[in-house]
FITORNU-171419 format. One record per residue (C-alpha): residue in three letters; x, y, z. Coordinates in steps of 0.1 Angstrom, whole numbers, plus 5000, padded with zeros to 4 digits. Layout:
BEGIN
ALAXYZ...
***
This chain:
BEGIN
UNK530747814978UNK529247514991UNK526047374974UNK522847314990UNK520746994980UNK516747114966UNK515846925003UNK518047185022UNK516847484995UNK513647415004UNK513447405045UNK516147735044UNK513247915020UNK510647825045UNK512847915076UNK513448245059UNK509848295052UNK509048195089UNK511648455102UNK510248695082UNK506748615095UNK507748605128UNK509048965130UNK505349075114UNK504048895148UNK506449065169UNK505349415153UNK501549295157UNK501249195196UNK503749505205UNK502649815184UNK500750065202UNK498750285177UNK495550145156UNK496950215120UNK499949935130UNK498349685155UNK494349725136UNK495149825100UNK498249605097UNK499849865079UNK503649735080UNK505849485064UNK509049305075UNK511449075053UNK514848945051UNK517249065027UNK520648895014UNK523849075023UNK523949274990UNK520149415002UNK518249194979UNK514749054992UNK514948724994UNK512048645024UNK508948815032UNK505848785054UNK502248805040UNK501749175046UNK501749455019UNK503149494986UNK503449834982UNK505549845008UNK507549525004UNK508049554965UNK509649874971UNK511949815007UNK514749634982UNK515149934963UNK515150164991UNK518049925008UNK520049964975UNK520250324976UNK521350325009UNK524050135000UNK525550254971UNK524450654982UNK524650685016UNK525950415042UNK528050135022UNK528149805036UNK531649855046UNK530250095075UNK527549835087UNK528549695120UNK526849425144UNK524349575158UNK523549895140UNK519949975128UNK519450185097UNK516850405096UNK515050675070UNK511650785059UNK512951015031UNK511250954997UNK513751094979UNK516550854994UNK514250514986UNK511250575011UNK507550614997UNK506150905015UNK507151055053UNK504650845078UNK506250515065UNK509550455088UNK512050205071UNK514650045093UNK517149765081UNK519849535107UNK522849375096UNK523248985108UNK526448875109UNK528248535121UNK531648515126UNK532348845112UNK530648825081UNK527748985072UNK525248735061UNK521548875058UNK520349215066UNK516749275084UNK513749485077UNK510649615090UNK508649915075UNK505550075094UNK503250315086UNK503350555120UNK500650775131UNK501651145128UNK504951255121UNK504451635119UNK503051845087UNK500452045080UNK497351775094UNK496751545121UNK497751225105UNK500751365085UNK498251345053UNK498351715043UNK496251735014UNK496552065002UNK500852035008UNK502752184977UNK506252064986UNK507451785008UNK508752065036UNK505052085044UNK504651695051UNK506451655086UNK509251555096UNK512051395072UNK515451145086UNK517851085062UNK519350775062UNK521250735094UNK522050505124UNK519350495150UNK520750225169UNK524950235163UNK527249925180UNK523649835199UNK523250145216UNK520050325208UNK520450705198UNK518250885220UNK518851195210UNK517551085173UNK514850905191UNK513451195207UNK513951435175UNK511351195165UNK508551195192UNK509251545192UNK508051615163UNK504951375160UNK501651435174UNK500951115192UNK504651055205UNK503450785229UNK502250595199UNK505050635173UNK507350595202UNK505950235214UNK505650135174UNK509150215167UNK510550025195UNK508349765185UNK509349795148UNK513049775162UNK512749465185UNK511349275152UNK514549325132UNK516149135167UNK513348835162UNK514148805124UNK517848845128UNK517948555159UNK515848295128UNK518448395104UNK521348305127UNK519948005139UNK519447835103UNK523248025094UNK524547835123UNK523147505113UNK524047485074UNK526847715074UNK527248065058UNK528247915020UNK525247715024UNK523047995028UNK524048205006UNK524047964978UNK520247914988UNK519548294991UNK520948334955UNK519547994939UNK516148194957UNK516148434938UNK517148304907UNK514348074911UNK511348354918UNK512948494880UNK512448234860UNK508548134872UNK507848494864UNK510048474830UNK507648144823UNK504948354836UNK505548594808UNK506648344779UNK502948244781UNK500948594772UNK501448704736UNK504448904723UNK502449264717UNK502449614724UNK499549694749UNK498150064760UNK495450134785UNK495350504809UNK493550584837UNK492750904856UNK493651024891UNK490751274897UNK493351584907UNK496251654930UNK493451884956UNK494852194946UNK494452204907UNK490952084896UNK492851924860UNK492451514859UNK495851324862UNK496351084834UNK498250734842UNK499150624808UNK501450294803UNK502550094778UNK503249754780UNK505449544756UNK505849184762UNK508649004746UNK509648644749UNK509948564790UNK510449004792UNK508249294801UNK508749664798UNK506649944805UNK506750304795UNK505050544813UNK506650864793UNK502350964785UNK501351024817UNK501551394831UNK503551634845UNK503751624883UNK501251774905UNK501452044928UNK499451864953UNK500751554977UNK499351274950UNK502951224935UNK504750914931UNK508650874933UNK509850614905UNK510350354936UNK506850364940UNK505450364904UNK508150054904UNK506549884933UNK502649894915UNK504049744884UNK505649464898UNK502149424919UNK500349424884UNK502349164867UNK502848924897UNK499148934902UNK498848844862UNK500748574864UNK498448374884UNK501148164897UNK502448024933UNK505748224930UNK507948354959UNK507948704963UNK511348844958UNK513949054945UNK514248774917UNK510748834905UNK511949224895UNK514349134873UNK512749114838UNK510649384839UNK511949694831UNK510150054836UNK510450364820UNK509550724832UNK510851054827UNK511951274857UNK509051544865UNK506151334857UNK503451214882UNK505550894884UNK508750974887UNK508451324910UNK511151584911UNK512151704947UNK510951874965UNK507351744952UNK504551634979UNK504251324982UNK501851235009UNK499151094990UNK501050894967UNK498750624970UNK495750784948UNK498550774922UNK500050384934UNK496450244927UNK496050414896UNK499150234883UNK498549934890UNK494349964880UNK495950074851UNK498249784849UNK495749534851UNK493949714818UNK496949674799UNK497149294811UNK493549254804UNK494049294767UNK497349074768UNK495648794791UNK492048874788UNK491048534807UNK492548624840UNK492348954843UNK489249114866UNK487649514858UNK489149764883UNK488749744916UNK487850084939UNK491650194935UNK492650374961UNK493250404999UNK490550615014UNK492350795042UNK490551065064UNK492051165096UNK490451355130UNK492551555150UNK491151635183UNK493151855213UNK492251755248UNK492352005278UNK495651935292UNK497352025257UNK497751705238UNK496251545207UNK494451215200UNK494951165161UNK492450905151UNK493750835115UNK491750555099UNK491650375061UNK488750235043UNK488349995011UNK486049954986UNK485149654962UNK486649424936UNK486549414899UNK484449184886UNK486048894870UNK486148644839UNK484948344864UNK482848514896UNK481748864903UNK484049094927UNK484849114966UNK482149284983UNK484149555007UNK487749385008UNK491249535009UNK492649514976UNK496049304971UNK498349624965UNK497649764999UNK495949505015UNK495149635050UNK492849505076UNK489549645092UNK489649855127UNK486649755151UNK483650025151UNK483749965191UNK487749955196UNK487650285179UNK484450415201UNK486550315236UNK489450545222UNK488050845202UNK485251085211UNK483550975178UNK479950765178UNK479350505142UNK475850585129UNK476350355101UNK478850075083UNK477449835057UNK477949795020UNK475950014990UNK473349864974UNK473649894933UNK477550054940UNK478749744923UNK479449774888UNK476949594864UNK478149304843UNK478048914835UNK479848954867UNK479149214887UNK481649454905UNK481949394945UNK480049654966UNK481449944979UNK480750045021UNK479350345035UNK480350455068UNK479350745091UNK480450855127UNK479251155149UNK481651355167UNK481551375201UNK484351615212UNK483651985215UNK485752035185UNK487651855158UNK489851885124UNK489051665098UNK491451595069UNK491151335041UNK492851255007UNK490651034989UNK490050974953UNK487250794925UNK484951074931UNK485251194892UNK486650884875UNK484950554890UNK486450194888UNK485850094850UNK484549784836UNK485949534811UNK484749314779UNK481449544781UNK481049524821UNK479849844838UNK481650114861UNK481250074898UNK479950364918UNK481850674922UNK482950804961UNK481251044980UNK482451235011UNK479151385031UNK479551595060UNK476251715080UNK476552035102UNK473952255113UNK471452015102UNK472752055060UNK474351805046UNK477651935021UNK479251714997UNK482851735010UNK485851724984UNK487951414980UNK491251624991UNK490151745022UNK492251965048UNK491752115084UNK487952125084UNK486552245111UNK483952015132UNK481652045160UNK479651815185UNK477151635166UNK478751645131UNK478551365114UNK480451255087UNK479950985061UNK482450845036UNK480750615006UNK483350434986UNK483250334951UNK482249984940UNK484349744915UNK483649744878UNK481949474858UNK483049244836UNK481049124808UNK477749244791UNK475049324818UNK472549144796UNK474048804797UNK474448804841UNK472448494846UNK468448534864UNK469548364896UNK472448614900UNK469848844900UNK467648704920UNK470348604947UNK471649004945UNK467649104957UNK467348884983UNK471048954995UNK470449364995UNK473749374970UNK470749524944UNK467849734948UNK465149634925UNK465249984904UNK469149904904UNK468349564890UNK465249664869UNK467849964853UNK470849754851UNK469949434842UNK466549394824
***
């Protein structure tokens, strides 16, 4: 194989990178439905030609720590690469087959030159409604994955370069919005074209043995920062749990319990103390759990290493079949993210005791997902799906993000008045919490209220949220943040809603508020300097019966 020089290695890493990047624009300017073109909830890479990531663009980890893996089953279990042809598109949304839960669409395109396969690309985006039990596709009171919507096994969508209608319409079929998820998945599909033409271009300039010696010395590279990365936290056994409040149907917590051992430049975690499965939609698959470890450790390392398949390799993860983190079909899965950011929040505990100096208190720790499904007069349905954040862990060196998307999910913010134009809802409020944040040397960032009136005749409101019993904890004698609240006012009486919330029924004038929980502290409360203090009053971030309780 023909050598690259470190010049060449580095301009084909940052043409990679740029392809990859280029297909999240595509996605971006094309998509048609708020959760893709607002939320940014989608990720594209480039893989090598044995499916490992090797290029990604700055979108989510969740997603893109866990694509690789999904590509890897697909090839050993269900289409080898001796089947892929130019011009094919893979897709599948099946947890059980790689995917992470049924409104996340996967789709992967082979890139070959001269024959030869020589990268594969991929795009993953979260889509709108694809059937189940509640508008949105988040069914929070499902008990097996048959109640979720609909489910494509891995398959060509797009065979030779002809598009399989027939597959395509299975799909709009069976969504609620199938204008929506029908202009994001041809957007998703044009963006494996865009990253596929950067690839070919750069294969076409230093030759295929060039670039694959690059993809592979990539790799190789990303695996020995994080082995370094490792080398420098002290050998040691480390334990720290966490609780998921409940699965929505069984009122019983849901312990997260890892341990950590670090050894040399290696990492493995056991999770064989955390529970049984649920019934309810909050498991994960083992893909999953995998994809909020390696979140957790990259994040620890506090390094500028490239994100790839290399940075996997020595970390090594442990979990029994049947248990909350390694779900036995035909488990629910919907919600797996209540579970996702309790891994990884409890991750970052059991990295706080190995490297207590970079390590920040919990941050709100999960995504809080509420749907509204309203049915117009001609027949159809407007699903207006939306996500909300809440705020950072303090940390050793500055307090936490006030309201800001966490790395692990790391979604963006959909305009109050972009959502107004489209919905028959009205925002009555959006701001942060006062005194949500949790108390410490450095205090935890604030959490956000916000609160819309319903202006349709009707409406079904779902959510699957999480933090309402177990808040964000602190660290080296910081504080909890705030817990989460769900209000709903009807008939002028306000009700305290629960977190896992399915098909309830709305009227004009409703209104609905959603409080999210603030990051913990880090650090004795007692020590937080006076001009913090002061600066928190005159900011709102505090009230003064917060500060007077908290602080003095």
């Amino acid at each position: 194989m023909q050598k690259v020089d470190p010049f060449q290695l580095e301009i084909i890493r940052n043409v990679l990178v740029a392809a990859a990047e280029e297909m999240s624009v595509a996605i971006w300017r094309t998509s048609r439905s708020t959760v893709v073109r607002e939320l940014l909830d989608f990720s594209t890479a480039i893989f090598d030609a044995t499916g490992q990531n090797v290029a990604q663009a700055t979108r989510i980890p969740v997603h893109l720590n866990s694509m690789a893996t999904c590509l890897a089953d697909i090839l050993v279990d269900d289409i080898p690469l001796s089947e892929w042809r130019d011009g094919d598109v893979v897709i599948t949304n099946d947890p059980y087959r790689g995917g992470q839960h049924l409104p996340d669409i996967l789709t992967f395109r082979p890139v070959f030159l001269d024959g030869a396969m020589i990268a594969i690309t991929g795009a993953l985006c979260h889509h709108i409604d694809v059937g189940g039990g509640a508008a949105g596709s988040y069914y929070a009171k499902a008990e097996e994955i048959f109640h979720e919507g609909l489910r494509i096994p891995p398959v060509k969508v797009v065979q030779d370069g002809v598009r399989n209608d027939a597959l395509f319409d299975v799909i709009l079929q069976n969504s609620r919005e199938p204008e929506k998820i029908g202009g994001d998945l041809s957007s998703q599909l044009a963006s494996l074209e865009v990253g596929a033409a950067g690839v070919l271009r750069m294969a076409q300039r230093y030759g295929v043995g060039p670039l694959r010696d690059a993809m592979a010395r990539i790799l190789d590279q990303s695996e020995q920062a994080v082995r370094a990365a490792l080398r420098e936290m002290p050998d040691g056994i480390y334990e720290f749990e966490d609780f998921v409040d409940d699965d929505g149907i069984d009122d019983t917590p849901i312990r997260i319990h890892a341990v950590l051992t670090i050894k040399g430049d290696l990492a493995d975690v056991d999770f064989s103390g955390s529970s049984p499965q649920a019934r309810g939609p909050v498991n994960c698959t083992l893909n999953m759990t995998k994809s909020a470890v390696y979140f957790a450790i990259m994040a620890a390392a506090g390094a500028d290493i490239a994100a790839n398949s290399g940075c996997y390799r020595p970390i090594t993860i442990s979990a029994p079949k049947g248990l909350i983190v390694n779900c036995r079909h035909p488990a629910p899965v919907a919600n797996r993210m209540a579970t996702g950011h309790r891994v990884a929040n409890t991750m970052m505990g059991a990295l706080s005791k190995a490297a207590p100096e970079r390590m920040p208190a919990a941050y709100y720790g999960v995504s809080y997902v509420y749907s509204l499904g309203v049915t117009n007069e001609d027949g159809s349905q407007d699903v207006y799906f939306d996500l909300e954040v809440g705020g950072w862990g303090g940390h050793p060196e500055q307090d936490g993000a006030n309201g800001f998307s966490a790395g692990f999910h790391n979604i963006a913010n959909s305009p109050m008045e972009m959502i107004e134009s489209l919905y028959p809802v009205t925002f009555i409020e959006y701001g942060f919490t006062p005194d949500s944040g949790g108390p410490g040397q450095y205090r935890g960032g604030l959490g956000i209220h916000r609160e819309w009136r319903l202006d349709a005749d009707e409406g079904v409101l779902s959510a699957n949220l999480d933090r309402f019993k177990f808040p964000p904890y602190g660290l080296a004698g910081g504080q909890k943040g705030s817990a989460s609240r769900l209000l709903v006012r009807q008939n002028g009486q306000t009700i305290e809603a629960d977190a896992k919330l399915a098909g309830m029924r709305l009227h004009k004038g409703d209104r609905v508020r959603l409080e999210t929980s603030g990051g913990g502290g880090w650090g004795n409360p007692k020590n937080r300097s006076d001009a913090a203090i002061q600066s928190d009053l005159e900011e709102g971030f505090v009230t003064a019966d917060g500060a007077e309780k908290d602080y003095r």
